[in-house]
mmCIF file of the N, C-alpha and C atoms, coordinates in Angstrom:
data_MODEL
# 
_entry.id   MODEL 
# 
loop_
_atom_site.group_PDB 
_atom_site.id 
_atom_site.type_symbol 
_atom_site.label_atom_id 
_atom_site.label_alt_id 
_atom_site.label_comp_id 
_atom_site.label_asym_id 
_atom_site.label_entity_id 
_atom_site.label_seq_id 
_atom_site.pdbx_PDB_ins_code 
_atom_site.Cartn_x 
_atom_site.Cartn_y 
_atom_site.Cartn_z 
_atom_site.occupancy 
_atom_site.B_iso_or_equiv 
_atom_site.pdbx_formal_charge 
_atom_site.auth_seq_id 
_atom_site.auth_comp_id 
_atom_site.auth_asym_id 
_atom_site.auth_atom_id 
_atom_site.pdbx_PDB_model_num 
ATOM 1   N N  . UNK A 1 1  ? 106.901 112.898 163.636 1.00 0.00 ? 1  UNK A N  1 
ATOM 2   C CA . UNK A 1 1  ? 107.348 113.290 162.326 1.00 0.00 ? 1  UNK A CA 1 
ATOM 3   C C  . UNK A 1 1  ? 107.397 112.073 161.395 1.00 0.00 ? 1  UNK A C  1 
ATOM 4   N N  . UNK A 1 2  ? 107.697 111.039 162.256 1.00 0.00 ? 2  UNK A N  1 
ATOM 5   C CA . UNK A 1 2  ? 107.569 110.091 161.074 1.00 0.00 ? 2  UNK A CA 1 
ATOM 6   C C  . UNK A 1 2  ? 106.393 109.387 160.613 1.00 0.00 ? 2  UNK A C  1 
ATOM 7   N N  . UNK A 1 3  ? 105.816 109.434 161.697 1.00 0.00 ? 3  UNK A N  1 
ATOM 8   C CA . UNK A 1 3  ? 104.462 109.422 160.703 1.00 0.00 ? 3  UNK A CA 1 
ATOM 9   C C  . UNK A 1 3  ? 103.490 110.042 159.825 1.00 0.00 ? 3  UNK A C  1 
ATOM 10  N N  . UNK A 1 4  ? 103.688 111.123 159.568 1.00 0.00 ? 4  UNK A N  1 
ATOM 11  C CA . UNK A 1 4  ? 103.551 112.064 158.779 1.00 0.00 ? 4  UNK A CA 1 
ATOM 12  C C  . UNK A 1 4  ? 103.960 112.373 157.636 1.00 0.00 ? 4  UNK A C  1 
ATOM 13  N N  . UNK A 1 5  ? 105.338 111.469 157.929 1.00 0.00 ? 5  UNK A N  1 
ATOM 14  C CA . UNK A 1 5  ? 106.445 111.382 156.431 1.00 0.00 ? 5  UNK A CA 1 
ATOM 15  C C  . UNK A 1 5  ? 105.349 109.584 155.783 1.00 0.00 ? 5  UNK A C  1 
ATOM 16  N N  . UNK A 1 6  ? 105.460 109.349 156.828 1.00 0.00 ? 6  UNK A N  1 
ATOM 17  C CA . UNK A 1 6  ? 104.932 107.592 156.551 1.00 0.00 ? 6  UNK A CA 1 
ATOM 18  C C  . UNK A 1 6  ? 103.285 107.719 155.803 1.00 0.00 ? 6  UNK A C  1 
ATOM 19  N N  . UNK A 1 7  ? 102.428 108.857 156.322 1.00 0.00 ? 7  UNK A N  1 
ATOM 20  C CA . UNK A 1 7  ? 101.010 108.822 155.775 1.00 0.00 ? 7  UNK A CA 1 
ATOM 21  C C  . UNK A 1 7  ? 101.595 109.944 154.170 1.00 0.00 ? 7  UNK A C  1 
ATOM 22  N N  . UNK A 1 8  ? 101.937 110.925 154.312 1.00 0.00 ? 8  UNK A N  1 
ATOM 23  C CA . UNK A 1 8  ? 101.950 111.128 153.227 1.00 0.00 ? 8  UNK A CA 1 
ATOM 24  C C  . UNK A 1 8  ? 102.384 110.404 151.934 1.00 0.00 ? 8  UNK A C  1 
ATOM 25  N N  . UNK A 1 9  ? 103.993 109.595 152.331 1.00 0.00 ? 9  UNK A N  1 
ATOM 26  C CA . UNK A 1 9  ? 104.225 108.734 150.783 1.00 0.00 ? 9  UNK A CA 1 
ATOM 27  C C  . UNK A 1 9  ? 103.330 107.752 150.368 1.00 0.00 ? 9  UNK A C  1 
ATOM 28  N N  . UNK A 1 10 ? 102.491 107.509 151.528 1.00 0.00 ? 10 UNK A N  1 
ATOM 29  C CA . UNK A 1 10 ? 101.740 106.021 152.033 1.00 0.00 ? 10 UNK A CA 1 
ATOM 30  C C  . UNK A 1 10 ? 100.654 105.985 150.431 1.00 0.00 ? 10 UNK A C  1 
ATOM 31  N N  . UNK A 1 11 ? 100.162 107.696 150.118 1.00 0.00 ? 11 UNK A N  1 
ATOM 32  C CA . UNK A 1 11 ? 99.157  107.684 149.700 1.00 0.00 ? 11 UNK A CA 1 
ATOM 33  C C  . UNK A 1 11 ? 99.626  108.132 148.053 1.00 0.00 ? 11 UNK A C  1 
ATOM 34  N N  . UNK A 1 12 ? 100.309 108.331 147.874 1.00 0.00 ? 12 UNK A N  1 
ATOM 35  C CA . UNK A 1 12 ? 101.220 108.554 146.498 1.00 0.00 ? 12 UNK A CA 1 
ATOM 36  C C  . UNK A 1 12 ? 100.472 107.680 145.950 1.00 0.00 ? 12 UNK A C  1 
ATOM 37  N N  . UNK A 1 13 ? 100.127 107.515 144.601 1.00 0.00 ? 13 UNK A N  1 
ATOM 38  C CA . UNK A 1 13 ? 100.150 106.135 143.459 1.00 0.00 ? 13 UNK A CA 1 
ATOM 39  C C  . UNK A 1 13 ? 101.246 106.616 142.824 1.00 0.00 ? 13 UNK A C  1 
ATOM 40  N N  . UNK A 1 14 ? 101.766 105.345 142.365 1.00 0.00 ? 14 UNK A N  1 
ATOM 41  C CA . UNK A 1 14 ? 102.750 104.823 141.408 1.00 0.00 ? 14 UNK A CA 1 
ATOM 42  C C  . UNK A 1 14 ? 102.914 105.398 140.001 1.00 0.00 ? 14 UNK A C  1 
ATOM 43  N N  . UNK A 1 15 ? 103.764 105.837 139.597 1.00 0.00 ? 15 UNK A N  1 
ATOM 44  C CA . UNK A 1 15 ? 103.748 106.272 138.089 1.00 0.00 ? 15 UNK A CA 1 
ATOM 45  C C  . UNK A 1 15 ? 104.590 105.751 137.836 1.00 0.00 ? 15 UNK A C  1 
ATOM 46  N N  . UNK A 1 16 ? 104.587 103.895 136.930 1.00 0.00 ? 16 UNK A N  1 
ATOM 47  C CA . UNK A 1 16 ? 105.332 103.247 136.338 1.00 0.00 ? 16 UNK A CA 1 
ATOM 48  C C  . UNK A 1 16 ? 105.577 104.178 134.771 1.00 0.00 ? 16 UNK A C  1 
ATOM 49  N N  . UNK A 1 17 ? 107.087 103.393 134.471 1.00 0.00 ? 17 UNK A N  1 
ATOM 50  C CA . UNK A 1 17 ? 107.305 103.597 133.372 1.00 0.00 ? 17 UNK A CA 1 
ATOM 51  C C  . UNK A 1 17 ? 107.979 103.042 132.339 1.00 0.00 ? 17 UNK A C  1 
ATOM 52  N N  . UNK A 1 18 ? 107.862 102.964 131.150 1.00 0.00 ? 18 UNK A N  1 
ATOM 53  C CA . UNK A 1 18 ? 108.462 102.026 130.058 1.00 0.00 ? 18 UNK A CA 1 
ATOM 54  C C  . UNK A 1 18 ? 110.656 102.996 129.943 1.00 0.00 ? 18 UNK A C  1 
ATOM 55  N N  . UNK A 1 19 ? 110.552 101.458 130.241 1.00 0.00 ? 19 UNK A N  1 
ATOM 56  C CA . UNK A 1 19 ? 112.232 101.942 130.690 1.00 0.00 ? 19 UNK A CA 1 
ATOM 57  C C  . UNK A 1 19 ? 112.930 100.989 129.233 1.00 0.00 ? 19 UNK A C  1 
ATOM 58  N N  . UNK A 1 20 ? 112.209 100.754 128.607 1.00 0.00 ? 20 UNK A N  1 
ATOM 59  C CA . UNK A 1 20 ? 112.695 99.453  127.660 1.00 0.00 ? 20 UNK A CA 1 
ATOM 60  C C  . UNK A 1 20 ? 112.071 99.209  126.672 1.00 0.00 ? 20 UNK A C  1 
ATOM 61  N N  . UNK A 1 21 ? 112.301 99.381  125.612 1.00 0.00 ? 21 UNK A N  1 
ATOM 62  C CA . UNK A 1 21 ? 111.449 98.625  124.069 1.00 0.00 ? 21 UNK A CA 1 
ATOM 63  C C  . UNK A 1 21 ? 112.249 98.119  122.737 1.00 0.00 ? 21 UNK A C  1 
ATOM 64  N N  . UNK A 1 22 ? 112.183 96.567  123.016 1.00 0.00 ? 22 UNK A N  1 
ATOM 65  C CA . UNK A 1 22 ? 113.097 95.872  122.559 1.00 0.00 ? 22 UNK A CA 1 
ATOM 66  C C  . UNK A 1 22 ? 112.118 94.860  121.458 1.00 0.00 ? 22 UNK A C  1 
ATOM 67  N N  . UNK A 1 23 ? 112.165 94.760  120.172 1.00 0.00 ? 23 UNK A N  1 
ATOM 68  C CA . UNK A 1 23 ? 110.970 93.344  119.192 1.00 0.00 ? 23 UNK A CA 1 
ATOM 69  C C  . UNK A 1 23 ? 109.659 93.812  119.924 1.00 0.00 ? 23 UNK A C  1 
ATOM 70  N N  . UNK A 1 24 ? 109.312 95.198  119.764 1.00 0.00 ? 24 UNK A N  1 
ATOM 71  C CA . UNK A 1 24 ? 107.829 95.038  120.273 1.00 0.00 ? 24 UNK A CA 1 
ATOM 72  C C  . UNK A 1 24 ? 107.158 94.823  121.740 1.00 0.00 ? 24 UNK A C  1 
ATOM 73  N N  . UNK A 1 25 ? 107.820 94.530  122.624 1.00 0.00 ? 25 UNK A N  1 
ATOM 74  C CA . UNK A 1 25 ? 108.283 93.839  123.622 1.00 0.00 ? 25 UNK A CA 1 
ATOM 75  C C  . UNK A 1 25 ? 108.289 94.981  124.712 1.00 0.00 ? 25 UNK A C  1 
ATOM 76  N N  . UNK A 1 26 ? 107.703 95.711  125.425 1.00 0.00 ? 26 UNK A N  1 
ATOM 77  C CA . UNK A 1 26 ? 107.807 97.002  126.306 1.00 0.00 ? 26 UNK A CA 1 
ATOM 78  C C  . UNK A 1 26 ? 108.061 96.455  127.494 1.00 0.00 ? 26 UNK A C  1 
ATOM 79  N N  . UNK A 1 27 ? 108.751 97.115  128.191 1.00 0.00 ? 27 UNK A N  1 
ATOM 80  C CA . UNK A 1 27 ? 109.771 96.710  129.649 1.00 0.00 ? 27 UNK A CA 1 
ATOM 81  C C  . UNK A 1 27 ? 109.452 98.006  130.613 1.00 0.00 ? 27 UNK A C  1 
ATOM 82  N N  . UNK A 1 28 ? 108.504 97.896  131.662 1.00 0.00 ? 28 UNK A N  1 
ATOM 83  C CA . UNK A 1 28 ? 108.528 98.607  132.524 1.00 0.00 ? 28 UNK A CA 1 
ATOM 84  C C  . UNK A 1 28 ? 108.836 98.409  134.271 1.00 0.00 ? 28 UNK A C  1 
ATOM 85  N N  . UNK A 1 29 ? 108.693 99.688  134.603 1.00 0.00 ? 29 UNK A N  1 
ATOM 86  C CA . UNK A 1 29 ? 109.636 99.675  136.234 1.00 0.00 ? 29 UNK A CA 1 
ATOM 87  C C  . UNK A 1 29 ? 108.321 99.655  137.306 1.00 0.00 ? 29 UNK A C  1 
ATOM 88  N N  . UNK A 1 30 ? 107.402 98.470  137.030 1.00 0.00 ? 30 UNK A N  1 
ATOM 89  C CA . UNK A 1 30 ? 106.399 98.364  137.872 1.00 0.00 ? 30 UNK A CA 1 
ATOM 90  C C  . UNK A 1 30 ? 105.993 96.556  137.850 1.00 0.00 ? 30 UNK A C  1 
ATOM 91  N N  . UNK A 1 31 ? 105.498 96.010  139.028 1.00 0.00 ? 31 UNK A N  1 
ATOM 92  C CA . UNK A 1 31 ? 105.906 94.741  139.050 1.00 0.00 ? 31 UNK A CA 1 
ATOM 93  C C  . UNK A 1 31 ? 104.520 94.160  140.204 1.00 0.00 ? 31 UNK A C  1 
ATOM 94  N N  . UNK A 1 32 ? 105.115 93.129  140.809 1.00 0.00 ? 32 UNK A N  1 
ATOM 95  C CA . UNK A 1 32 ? 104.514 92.274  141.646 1.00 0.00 ? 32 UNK A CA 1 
ATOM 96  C C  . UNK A 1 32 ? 103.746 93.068  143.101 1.00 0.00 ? 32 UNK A C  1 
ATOM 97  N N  . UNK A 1 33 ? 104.755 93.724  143.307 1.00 0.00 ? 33 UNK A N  1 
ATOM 98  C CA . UNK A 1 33 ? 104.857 94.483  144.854 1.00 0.00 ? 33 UNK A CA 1 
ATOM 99  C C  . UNK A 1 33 ? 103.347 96.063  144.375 1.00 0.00 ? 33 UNK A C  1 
ATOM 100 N N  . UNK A 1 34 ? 103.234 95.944  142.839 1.00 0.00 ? 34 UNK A N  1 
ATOM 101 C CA . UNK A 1 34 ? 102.340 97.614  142.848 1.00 0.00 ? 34 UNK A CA 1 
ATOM 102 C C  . UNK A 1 34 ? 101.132 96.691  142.073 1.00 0.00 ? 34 UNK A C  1 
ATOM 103 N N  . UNK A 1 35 ? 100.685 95.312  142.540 1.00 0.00 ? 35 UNK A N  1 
ATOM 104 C CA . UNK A 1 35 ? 99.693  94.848  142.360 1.00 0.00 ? 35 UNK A CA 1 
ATOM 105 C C  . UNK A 1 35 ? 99.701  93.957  140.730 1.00 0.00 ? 35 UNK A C  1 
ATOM 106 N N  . UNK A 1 36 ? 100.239 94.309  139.988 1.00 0.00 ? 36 UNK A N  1 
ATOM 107 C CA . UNK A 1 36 ? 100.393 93.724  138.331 1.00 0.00 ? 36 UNK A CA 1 
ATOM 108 C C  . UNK A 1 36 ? 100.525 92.119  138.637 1.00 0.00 ? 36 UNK A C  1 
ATOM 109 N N  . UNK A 1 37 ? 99.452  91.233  137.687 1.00 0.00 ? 37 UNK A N  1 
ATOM 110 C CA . UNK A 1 37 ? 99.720  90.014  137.628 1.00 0.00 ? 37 UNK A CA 1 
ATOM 111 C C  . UNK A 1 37 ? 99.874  90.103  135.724 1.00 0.00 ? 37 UNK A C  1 
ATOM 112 N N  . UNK A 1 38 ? 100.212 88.384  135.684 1.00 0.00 ? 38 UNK A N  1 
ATOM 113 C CA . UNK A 1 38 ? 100.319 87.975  134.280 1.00 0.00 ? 38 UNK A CA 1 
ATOM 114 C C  . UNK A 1 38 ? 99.288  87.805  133.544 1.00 0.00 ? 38 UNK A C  1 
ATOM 115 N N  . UNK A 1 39 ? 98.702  88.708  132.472 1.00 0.00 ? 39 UNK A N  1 
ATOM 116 C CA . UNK A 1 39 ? 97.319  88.671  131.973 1.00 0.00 ? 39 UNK A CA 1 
ATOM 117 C C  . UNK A 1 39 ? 96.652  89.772  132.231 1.00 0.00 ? 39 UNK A C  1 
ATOM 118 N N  . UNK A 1 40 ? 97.439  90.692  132.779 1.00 0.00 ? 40 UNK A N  1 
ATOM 119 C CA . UNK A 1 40 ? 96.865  92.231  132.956 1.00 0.00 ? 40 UNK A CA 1 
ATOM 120 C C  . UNK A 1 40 ? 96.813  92.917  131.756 1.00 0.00 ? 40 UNK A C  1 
ATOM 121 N N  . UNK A 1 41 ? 96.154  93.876  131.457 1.00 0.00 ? 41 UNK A N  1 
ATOM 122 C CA . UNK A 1 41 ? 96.181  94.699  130.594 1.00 0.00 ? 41 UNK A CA 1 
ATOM 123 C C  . UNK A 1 41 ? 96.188  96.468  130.964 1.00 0.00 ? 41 UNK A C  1 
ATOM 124 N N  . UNK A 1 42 ? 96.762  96.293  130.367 1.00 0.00 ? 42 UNK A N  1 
ATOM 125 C CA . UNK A 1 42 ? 97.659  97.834  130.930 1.00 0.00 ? 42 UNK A CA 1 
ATOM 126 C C  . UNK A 1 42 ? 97.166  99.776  129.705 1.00 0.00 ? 42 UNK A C  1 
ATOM 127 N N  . UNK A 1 43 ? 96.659  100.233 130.369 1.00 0.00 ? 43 UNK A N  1 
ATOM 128 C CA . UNK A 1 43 ? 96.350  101.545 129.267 1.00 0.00 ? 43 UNK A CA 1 
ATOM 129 C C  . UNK A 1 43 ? 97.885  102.300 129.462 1.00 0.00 ? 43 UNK A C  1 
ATOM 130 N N  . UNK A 1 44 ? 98.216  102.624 128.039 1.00 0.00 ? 44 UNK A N  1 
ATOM 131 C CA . UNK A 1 44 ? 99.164  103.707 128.138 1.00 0.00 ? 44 UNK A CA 1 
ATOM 132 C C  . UNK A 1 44 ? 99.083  104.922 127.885 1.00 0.00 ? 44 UNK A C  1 
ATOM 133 N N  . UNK A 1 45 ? 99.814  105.792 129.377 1.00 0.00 ? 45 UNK A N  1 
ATOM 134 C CA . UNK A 1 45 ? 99.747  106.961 129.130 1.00 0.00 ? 45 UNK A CA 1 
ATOM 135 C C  . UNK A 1 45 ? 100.994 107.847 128.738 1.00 0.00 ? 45 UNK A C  1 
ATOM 136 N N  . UNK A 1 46 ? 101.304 109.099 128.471 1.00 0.00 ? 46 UNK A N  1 
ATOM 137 C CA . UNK A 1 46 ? 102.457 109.985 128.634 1.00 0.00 ? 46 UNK A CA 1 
ATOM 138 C C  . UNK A 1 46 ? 102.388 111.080 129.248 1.00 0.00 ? 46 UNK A C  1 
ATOM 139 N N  . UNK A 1 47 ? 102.891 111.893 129.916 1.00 0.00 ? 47 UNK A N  1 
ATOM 140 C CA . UNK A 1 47 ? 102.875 113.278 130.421 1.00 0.00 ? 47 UNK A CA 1 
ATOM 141 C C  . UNK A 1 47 ? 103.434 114.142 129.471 1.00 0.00 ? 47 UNK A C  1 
ATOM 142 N N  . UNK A 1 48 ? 102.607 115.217 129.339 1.00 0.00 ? 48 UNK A N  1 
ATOM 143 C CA . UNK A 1 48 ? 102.517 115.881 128.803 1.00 0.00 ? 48 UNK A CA 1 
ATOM 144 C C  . UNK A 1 48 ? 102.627 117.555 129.253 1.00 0.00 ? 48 UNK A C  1 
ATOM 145 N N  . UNK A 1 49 ? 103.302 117.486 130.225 1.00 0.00 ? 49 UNK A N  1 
ATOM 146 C CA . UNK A 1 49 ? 103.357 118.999 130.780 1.00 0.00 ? 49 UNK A CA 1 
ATOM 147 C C  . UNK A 1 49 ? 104.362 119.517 130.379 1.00 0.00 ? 49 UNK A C  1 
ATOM 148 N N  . UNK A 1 50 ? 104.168 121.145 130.939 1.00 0.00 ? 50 UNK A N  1 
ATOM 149 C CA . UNK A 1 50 ? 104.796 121.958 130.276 1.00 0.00 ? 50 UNK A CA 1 
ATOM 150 C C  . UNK A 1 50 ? 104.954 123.598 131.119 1.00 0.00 ? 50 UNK A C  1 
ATOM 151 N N  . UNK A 1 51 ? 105.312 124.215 130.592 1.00 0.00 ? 51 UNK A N  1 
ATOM 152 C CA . UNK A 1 51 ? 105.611 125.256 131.671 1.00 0.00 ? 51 UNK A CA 1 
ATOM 153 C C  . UNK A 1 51 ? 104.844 126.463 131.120 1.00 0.00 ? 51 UNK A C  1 
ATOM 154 N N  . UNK A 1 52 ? 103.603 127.002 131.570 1.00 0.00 ? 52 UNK A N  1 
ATOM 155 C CA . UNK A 1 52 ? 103.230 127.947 131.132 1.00 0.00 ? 52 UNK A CA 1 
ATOM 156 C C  . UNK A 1 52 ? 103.657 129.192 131.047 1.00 0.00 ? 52 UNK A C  1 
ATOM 157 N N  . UNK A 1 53 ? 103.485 130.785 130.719 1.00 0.00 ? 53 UNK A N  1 
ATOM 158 C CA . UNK A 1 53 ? 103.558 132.192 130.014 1.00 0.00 ? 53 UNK A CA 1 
ATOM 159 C C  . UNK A 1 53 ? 104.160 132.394 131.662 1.00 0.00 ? 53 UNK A C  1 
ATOM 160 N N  . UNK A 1 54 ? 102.891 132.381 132.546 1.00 0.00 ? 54 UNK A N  1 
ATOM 161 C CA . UNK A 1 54 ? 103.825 133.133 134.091 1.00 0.00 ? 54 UNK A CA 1 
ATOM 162 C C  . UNK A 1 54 ? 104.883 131.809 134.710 1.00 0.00 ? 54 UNK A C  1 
ATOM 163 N N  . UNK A 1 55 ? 106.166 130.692 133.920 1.00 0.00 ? 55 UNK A N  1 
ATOM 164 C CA . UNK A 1 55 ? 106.371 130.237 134.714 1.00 0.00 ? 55 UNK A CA 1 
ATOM 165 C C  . UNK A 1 55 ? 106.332 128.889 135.426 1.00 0.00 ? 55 UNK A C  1 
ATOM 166 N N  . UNK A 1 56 ? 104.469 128.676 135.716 1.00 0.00 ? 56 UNK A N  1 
ATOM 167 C CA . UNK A 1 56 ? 104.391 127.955 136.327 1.00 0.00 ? 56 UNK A CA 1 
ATOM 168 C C  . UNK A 1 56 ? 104.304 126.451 135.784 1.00 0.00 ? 56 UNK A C  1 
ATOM 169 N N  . UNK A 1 57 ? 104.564 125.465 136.553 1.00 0.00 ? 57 UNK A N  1 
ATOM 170 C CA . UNK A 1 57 ? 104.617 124.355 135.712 1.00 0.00 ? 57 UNK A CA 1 
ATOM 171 C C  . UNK A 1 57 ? 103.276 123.524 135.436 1.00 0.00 ? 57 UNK A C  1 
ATOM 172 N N  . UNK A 1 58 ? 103.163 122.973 134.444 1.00 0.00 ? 58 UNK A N  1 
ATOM 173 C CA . UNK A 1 58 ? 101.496 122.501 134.438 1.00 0.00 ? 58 UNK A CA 1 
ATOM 174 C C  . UNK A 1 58 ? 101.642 121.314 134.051 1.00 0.00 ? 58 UNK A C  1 
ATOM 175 N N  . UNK A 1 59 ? 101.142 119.899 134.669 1.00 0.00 ? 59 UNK A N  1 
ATOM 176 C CA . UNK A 1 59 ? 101.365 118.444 134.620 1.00 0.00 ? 59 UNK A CA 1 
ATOM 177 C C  . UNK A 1 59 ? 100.165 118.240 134.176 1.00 0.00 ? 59 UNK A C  1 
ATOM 178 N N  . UNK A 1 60 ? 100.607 117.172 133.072 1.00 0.00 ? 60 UNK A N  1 
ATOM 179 C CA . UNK A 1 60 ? 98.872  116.773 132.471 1.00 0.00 ? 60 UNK A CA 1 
ATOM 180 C C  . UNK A 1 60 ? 99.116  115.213 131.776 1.00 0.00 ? 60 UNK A C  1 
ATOM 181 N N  . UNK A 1 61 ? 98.578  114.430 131.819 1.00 0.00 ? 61 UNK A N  1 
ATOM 182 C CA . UNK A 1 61 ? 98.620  113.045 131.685 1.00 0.00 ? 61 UNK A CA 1 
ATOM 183 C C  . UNK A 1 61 ? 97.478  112.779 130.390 1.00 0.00 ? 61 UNK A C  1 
ATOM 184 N N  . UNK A 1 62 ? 98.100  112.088 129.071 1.00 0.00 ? 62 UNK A N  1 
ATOM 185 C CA . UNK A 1 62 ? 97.415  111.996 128.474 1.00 0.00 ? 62 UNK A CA 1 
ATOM 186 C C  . UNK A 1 62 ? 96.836  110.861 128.081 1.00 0.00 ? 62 UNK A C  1 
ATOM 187 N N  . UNK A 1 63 ? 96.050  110.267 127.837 1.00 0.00 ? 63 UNK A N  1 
ATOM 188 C CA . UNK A 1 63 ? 95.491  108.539 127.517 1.00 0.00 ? 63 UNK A CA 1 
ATOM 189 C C  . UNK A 1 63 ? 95.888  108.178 126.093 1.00 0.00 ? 63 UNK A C  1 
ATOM 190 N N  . UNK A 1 64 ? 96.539  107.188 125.369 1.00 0.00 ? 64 UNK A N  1 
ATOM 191 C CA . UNK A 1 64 ? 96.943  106.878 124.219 1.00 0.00 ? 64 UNK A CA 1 
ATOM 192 C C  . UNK A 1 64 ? 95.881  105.858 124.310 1.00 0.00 ? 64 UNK A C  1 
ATOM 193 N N  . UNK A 1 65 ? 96.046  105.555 122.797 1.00 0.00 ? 65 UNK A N  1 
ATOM 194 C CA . UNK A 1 65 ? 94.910  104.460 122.305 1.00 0.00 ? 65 UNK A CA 1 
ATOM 195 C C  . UNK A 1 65 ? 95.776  103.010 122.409 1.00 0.00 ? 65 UNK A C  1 
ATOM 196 N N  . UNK A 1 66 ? 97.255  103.143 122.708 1.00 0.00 ? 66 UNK A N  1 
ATOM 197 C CA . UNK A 1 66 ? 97.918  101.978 123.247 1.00 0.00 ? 66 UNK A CA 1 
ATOM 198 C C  . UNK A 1 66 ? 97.262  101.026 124.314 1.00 0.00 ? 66 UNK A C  1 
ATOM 199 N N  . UNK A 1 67 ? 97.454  100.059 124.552 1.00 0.00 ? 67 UNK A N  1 
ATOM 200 C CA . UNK A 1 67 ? 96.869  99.134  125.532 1.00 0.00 ? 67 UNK A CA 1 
ATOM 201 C C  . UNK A 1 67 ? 98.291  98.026  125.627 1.00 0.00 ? 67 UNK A C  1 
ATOM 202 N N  . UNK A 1 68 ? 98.556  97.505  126.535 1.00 0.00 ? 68 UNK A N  1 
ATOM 203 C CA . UNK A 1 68 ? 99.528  96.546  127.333 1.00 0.00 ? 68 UNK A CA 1 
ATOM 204 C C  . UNK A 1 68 ? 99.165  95.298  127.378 1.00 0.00 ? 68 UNK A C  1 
ATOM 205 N N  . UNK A 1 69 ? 99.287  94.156  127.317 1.00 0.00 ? 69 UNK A N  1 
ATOM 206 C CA . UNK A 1 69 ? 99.458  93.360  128.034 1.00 0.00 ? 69 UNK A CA 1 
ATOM 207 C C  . UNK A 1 69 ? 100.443 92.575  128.788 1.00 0.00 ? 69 UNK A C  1 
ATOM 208 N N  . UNK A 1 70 ? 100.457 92.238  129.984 1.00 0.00 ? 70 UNK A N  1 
ATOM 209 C CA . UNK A 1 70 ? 101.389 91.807  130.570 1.00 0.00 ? 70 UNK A CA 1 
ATOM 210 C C  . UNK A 1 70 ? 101.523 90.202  130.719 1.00 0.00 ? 70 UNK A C  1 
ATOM 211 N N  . UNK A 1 71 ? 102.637 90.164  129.959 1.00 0.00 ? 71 UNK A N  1 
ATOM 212 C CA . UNK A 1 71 ? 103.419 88.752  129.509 1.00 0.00 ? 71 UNK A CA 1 
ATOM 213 C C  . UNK A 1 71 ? 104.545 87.926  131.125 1.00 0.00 ? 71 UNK A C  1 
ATOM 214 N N  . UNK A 1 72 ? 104.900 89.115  131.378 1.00 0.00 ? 72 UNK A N  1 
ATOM 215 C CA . UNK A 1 72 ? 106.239 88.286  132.490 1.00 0.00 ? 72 UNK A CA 1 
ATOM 216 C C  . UNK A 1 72 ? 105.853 89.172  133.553 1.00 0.00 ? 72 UNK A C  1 
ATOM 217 N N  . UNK A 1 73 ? 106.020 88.866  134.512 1.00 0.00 ? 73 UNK A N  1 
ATOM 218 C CA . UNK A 1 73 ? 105.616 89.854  136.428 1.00 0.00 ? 73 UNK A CA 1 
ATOM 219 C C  . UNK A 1 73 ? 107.125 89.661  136.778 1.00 0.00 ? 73 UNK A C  1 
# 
């Protein structure tokens, strides 16, 4: 069982997020350990879901014309 618990989270990607925006300055909850160095450049996205007519929930990720760069790791 535990490996099963261990392959499934194993394969998750990361959905960082801006937890912070302070002088321009965006602060997110993704770092050293999910690969990001200093000089990265980062696309920003938002989710955008919503719950459709029968109910069900519908997740959709949208691409902004924002772009990142990363100043501090």
């Amino acid at each position: 069982m535990m490996l099963d618990i261990e392959s499934a989270l194993s394969c998750r990607a990361s959905l960082p997020e801006v937890i912070n925006i302070h002088n321009n300055i965006a602060q997110m909850n993704v770092g050293r350990v999910h690969g990001v160095r200093q000089g990265d450049r980062l696309k920003l996205w938002h989710s955008a879901g919503f719950i459709d007519q029968k109910g069900i929930p519908r997740n959709r990720m949208v691409e902004t014309d924002i772009s990142l760069t990363v100043d501090r790791v």
